[in-house]
C-alpha positions as CSV (number, residue, x, y, z in Angstrom):
1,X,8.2,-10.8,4.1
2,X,9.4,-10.3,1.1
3,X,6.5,-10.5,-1.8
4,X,6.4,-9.2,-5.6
5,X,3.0,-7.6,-6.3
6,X,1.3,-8.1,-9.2
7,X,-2.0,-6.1,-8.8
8,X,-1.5,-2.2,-9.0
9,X,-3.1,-1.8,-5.3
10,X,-0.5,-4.0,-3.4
11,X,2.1,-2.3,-5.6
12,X,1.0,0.9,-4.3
13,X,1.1,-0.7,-0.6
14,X,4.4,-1.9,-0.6
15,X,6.2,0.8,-2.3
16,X,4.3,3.9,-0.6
17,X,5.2,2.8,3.1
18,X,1.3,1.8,3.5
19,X,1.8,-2.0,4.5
20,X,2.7,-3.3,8.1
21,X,1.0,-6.8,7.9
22,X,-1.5,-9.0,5.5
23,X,-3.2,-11.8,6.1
24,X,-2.7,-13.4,2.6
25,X,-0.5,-11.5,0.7
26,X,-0.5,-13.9,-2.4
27,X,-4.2,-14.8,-1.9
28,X,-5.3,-10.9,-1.7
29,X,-3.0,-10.1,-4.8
30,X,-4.6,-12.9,-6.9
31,X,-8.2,-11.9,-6.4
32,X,-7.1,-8.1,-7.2
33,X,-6.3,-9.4,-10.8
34,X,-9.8,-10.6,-10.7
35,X,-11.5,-7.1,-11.1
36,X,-13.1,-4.9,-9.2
37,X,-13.2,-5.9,-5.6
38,X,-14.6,-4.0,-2.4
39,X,-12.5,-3.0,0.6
40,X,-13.4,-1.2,3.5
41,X,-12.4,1.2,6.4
42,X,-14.4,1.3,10.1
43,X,-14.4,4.6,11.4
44,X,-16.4,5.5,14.5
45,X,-18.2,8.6,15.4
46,X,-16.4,9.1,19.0
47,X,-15.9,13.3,17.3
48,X,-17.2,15.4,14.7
49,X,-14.4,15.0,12.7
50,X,-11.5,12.9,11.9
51,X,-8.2,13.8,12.9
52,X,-4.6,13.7,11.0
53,X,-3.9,10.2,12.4
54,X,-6.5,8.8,10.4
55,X,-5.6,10.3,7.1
56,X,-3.4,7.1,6.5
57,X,-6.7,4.9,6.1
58,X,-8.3,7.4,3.9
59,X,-5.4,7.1,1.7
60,X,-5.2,3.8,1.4
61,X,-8.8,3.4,0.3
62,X,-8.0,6.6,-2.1
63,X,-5.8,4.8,-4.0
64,X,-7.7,1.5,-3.3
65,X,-10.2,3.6,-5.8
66,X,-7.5,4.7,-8.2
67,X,-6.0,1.4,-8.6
68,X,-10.0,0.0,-10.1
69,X,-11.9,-0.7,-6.8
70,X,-14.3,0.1,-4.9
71,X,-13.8,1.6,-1.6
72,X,-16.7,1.1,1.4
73,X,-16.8,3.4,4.2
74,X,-18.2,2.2,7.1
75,X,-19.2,4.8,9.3
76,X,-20.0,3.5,12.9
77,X,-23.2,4.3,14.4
78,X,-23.7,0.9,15.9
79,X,-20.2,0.0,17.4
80,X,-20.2,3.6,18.5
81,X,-22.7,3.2,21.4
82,X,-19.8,0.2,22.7
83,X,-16.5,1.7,21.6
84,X,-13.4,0.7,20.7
85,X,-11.1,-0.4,23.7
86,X,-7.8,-1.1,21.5
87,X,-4.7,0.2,23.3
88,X,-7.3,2.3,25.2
89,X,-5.8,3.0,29.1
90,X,-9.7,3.7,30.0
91,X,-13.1,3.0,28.6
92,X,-14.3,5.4,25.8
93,X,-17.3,8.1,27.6
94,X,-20.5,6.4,26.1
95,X,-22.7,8.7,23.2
96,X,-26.1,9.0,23.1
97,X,-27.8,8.4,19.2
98,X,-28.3,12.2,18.5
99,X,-24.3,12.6,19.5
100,X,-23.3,9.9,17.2
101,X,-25.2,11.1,14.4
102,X,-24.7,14.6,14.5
103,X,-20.4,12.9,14.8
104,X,-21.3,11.0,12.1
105,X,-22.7,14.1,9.8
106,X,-19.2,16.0,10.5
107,X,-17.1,13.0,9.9
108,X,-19.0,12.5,6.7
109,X,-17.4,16.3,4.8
110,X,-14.0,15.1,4.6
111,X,-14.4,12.0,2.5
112,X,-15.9,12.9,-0.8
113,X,-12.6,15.5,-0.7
114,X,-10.6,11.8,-1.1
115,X,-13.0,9.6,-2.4
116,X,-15.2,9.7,-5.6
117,X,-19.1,8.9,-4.6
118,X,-20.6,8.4,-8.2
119,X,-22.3,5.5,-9.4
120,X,-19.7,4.4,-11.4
121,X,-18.7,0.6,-10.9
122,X,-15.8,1.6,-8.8
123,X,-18.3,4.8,-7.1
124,X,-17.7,4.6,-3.4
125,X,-20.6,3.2,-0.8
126,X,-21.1,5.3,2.5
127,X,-22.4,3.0,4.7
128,X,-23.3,3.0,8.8
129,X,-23.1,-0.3,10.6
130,X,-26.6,0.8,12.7
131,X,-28.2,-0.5,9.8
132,X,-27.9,-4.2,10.8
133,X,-26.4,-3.8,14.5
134,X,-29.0,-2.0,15.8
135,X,-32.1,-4.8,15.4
136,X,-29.7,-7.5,16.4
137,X,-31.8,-10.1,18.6
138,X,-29.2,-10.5,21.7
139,X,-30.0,-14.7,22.5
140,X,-29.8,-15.5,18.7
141,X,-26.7,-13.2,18.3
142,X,-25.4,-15.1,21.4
143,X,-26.2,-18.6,20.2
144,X,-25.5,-18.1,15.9
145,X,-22.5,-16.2,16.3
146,X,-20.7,-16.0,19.9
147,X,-20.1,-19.6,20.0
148,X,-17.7,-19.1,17.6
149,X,-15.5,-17.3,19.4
150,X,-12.9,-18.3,21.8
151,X,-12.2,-16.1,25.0
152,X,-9.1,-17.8,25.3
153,X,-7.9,-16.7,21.6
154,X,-9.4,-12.8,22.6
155,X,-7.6,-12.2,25.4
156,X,-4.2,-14.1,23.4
157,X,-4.8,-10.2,21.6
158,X,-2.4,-7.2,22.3
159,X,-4.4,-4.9,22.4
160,X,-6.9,-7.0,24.9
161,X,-3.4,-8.0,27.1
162,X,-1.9,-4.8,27.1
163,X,-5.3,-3.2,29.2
164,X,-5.1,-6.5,31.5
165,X,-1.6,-6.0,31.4
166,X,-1.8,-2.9,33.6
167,X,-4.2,-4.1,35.6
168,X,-6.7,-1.6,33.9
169,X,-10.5,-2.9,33.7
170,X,-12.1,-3.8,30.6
171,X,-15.5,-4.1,30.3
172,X,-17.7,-6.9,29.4
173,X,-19.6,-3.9,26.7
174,X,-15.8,-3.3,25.3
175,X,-15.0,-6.8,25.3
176,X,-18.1,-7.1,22.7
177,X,-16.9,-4.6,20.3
178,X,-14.1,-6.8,18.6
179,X,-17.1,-9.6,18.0
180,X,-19.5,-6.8,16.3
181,X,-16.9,-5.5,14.1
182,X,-16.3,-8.8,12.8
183,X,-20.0,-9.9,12.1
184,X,-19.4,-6.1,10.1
185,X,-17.0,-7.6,8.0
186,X,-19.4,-10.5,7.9
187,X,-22.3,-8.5,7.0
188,X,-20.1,-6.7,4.5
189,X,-18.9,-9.1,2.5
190,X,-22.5,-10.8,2.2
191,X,-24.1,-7.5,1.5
192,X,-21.7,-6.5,-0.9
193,X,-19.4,-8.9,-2.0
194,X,-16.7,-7.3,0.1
195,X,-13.6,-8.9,0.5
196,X,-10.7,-6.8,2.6
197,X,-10.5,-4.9,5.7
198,X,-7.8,-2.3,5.6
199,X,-6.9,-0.4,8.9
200,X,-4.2,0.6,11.1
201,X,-1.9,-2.3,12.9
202,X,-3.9,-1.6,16.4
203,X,-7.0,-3.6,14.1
204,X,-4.8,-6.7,13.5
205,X,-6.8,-8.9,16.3
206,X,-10.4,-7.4,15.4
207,X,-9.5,-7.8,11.4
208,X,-8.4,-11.3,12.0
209,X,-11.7,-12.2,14.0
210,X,-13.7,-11.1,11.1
211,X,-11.9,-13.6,8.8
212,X,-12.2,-16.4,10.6
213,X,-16.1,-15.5,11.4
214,X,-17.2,-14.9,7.6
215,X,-15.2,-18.2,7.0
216,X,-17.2,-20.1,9.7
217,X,-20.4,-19.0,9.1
218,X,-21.1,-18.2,5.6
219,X,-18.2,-20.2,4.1
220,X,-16.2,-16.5,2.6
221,X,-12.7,-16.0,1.7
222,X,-12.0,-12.8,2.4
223,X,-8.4,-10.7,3.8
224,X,-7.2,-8.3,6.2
225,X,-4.3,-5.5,5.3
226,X,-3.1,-3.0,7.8
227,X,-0.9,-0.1,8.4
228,X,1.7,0.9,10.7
229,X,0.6,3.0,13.3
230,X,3.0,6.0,12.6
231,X,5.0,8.2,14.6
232,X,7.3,10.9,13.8
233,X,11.1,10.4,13.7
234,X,11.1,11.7,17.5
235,X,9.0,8.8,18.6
236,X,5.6,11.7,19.1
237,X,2.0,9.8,17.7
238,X,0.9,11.0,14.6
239,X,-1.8,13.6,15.2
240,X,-1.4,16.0,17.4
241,X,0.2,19.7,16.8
242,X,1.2,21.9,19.8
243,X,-2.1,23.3,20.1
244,X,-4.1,19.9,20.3
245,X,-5.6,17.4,17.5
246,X,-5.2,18.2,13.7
247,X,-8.7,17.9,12.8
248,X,-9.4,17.1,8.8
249,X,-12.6,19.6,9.4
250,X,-12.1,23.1,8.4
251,X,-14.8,24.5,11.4
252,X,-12.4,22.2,13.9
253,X,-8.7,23.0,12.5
254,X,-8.1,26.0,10.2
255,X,-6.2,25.2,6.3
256,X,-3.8,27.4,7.6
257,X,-3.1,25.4,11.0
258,X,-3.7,22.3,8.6
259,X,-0.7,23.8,6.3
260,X,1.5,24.7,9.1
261,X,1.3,21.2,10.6
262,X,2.9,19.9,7.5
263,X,5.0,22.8,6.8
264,X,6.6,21.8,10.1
265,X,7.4,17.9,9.7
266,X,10.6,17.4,11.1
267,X,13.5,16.8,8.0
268,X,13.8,13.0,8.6
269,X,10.1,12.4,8.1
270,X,9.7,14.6,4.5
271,X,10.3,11.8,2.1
272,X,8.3,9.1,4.2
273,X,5.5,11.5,4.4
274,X,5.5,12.6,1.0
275,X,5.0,8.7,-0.3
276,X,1.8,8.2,2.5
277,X,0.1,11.3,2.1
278,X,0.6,12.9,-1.8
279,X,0.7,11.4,-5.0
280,X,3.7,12.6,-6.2
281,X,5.6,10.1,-7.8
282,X,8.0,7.9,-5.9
283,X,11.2,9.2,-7.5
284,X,10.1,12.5,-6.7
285,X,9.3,11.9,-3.4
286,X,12.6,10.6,-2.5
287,X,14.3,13.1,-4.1
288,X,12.2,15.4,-2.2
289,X,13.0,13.6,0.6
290,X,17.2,13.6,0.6
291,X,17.7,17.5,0.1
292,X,19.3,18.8,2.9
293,X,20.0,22.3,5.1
294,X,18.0,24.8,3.6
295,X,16.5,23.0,0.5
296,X,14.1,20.9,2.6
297,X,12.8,23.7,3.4
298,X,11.4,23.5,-0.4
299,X,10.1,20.1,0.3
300,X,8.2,20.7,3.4
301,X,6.4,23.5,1.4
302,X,6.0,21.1,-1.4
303,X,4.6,18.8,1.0
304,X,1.8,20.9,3.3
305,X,0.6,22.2,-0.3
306,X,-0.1,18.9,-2.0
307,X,-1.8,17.3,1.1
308,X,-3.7,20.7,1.9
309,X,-4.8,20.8,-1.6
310,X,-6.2,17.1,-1.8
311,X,-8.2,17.7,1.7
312,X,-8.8,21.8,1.0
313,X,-8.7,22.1,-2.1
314,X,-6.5,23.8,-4.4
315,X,-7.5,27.4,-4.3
316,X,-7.4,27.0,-0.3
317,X,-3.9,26.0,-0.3
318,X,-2.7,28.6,-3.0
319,X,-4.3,31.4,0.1
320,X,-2.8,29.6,3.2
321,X,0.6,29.4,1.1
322,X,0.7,33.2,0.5
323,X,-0.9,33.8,3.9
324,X,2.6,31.7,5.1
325,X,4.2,33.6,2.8
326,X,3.5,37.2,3.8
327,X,3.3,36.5,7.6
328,X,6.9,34.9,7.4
329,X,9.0,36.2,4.6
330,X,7.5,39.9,4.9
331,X,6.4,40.4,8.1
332,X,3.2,40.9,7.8
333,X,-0.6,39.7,9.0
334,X,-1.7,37.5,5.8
335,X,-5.3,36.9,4.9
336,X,-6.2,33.7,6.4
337,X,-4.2,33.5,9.7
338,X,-6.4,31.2,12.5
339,X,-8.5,34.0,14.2
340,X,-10.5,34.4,17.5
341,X,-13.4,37.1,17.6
342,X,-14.1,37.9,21.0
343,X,-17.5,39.5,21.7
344,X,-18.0,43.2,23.6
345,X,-19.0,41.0,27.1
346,X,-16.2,39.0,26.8
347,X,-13.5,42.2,26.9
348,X,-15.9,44.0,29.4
349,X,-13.7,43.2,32.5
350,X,-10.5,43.1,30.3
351,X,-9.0,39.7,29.3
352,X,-5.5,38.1,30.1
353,X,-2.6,38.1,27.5
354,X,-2.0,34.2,28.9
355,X,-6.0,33.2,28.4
356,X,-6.0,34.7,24.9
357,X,-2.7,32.7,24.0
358,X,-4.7,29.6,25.0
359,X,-7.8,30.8,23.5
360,X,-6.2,31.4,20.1
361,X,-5.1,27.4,20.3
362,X,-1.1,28.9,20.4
363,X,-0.7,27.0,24.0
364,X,-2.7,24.5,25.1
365,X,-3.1,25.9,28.6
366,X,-2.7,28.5,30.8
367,X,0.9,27.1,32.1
368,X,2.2,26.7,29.0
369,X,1.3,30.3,27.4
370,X,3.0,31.3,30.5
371,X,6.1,29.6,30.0
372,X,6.1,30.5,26.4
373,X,6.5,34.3,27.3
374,X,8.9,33.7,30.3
375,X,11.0,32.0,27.6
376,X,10.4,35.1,25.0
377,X,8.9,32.5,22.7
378,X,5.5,35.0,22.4
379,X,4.7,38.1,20.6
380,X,2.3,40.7,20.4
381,X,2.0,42.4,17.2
382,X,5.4,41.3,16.4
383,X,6.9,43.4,19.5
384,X,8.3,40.5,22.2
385,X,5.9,39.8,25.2
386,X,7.3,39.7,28.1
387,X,4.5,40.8,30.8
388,X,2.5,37.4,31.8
389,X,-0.1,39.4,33.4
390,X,-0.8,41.8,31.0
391,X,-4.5,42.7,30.1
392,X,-6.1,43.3,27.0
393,X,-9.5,45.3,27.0
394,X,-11.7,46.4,24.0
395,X,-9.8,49.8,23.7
396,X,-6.8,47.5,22.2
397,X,-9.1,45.4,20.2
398,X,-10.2,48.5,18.3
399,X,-8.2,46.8,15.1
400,X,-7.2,43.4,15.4
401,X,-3.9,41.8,17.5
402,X,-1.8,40.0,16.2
403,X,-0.4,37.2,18.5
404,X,2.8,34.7,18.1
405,X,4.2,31.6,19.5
406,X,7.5,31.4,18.3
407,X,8.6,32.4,14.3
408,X,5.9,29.8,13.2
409,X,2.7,29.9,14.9
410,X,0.5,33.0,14.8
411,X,-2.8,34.0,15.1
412,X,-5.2,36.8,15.0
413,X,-7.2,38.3,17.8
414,X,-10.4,41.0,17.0
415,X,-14.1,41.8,18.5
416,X,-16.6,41.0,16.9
């Protein structure tokens, strides 16, 4: 559709890459004008921590902020205990309360990082949907609000067909999850005046339910705005890196690993990238985005710094750029390489080059590390590794290792 904006938020949408679908496009840019509105962003505790994938979200409610609003994040200690079966092949393992929270504690660090908690009228709210899920009488719940939904219209859903599609079960506890989070967005907008629900394009059918629900019941008007679920240029889902998830957690994914994940974007995704995740202007972002042979090169640096300085911090991102810096352009170990310290008992019997590859998160398992030196694609201490069943005892941890997968991806291994 083609649509001029007129608020400063949907601006930012449109011309950033952020918007795949709206409910109201005119509607949603009128009552922007209005002033300051509240959005806001599901996210459930299913890990401690957030992974790259869903850095797209917290973006758009970033500049949601910066654009004179204020941003809700809704973190899901209700909806948790059902989980989410969207484009799921398999229901989600179910959490206990003391695994949710402590999930909902970790998620919790990355977003003041992004978002600006203050009690100014645009301050953000952290808020968890147990608040009002978890005293819900079931028989009124049934009676006030499942009437108004049609099973037909649910399973009319992609992401409900595509399960039955297969053939794969879903669950009468999953097929609940879509009505509780619309009576959130419900609950929302009567608590707290909010009106939009921003999430990725997988949330069109749940975001859509909560319209129509908050327009039933309590008579709101209130819109729904998602984002494409991106993939890189070579058709792979946004995050994951060779070695597993990119976590947003420091404990879970180093800055340096964080860095490097960027630092390796493939040349056809530079530009896009640099519009969704920095705040670089437009114009410099596309110009970023056209160089070509070696001068992207530039730009993908350009790039992992200003996205691991808005989730590190600056100061982390200057170290994990000269860390790249030395281990790549001089040859050397760097400062804050990804390391694993083994103890004394764990080196006792001697350990296998192939377990410590996977240990040190360069493979993801034992097959792969072993491929990865039969190809000569692994180093030790710079020196090519070609001996699969090579053991390492505490005699040659005495100073630290230095292990490689390919010219990008090292790590450090030392006892403890």
């Amino acid at each position: 559709m083609t649509y001029t904006p007129k608020s400063d938020f949907m601006a930012v949408m449109m011309e950033r890459g952020f918007m795949a679908d709206c409910t109201d496009y005119q509607g949603l840019d009128e009552a922007l004008l209005k002033g300051v509105q509240s959005a806001y962003i599901g996210f459930d505790a299913t890990a401690k921590s957030l992974h790259v994938g869903s850095l797209i979200q917290i973006m758009m409610l970033r500049w949601f902020q910066k654009t004179g609003h204020k941003p809700l994040t809704l973190m899901g200690g209700g909806t948790t205990k059902v989980g989410d079966p969207s484009f799921r092949a398999d229901e989600r393992p179910l959490l206990g309360p003391e695994a949710i929270d402590d999930n909902i504690a970790g998620i919790k660090q990355v977003f003041s990082a992004y978002i600006d908690y203050s009690d100014a009228p645009t301050g953000a709210l952290m808020l968890n949907n147990a608040e009002w899920l978890d005293n819900l009488n079931y028989l009124d719940f049934l009676r006030d609000i499942g009437r108004h939904f049609s099973i037909n219209r649910m399973l009319s859903f992609e992401s409900v067909k595509s399960r039955l599609d297969r053939e794969q079960s879903l669950s009468f506890l999953e097929f609940n999850y879509m009505i509780l989070q619309a009576y959130d967005f419900m609950e929302l907008h009567r608590r707290y005046g909010c009106i939009l629900q921003l999430g990725g394009s997988d949330q069109w059918g749940n975001i859509v339910n909560g319209i129509d629900l908050t327009r039933r019941v309590i008579d709101g008007e209130v819109y729904g705005l998602t984002s494409p679920l991106l993939t890189t240029s070579d058709g792979k889902k946004m995050g994951k890196s060779q070695s597993g998830a990119v976590w947003l957690n420091a404990d879970m994914f180093s800055p340096y690993e964080f860095w490097q994940f960027w630092r390796n974007t493939t040349d056809a995704d530079v530009g896009r990238f640099l519009k969704l995740y920095t705040e670089l202007p437009l114009d410099e972002c596309e110009r970023l985005g056209a160089l070509a042979g070696s001068e992207i090169n530039a730009a993908k640096i350009t790039l992992a710094n200003e996205i691991t300085t808005l989730l590190h911090g600056a100061e982390a991102a200057a170290t994990v750029a000269q860390t790249a810096r030395d281990v790549f352009e001089k040859g050397g170990v760097g400062d804050d390489l990804p390391t694993l310290t083994l103890s004394a008992e764990d080196v006792a019997q001697g350990i296998s080059i192939v377990q410590l590859i996977v240990k040190s998160g360069l493979a993801s398992s034992g097959k792969e590390a072993k491929r990865l030196i039969a190809e000569n694609g692994a180093k030790l201490d710079d020196a090519p590794l070609t001996n699969a069943g090579l053991m390492i005892d505490a005699a040659a941890l005495q100073s630290p290792i230095k292990l490689s997968a390919g010219k990008k991806r090292h790590a450090m291994v030392q006892l403890s």
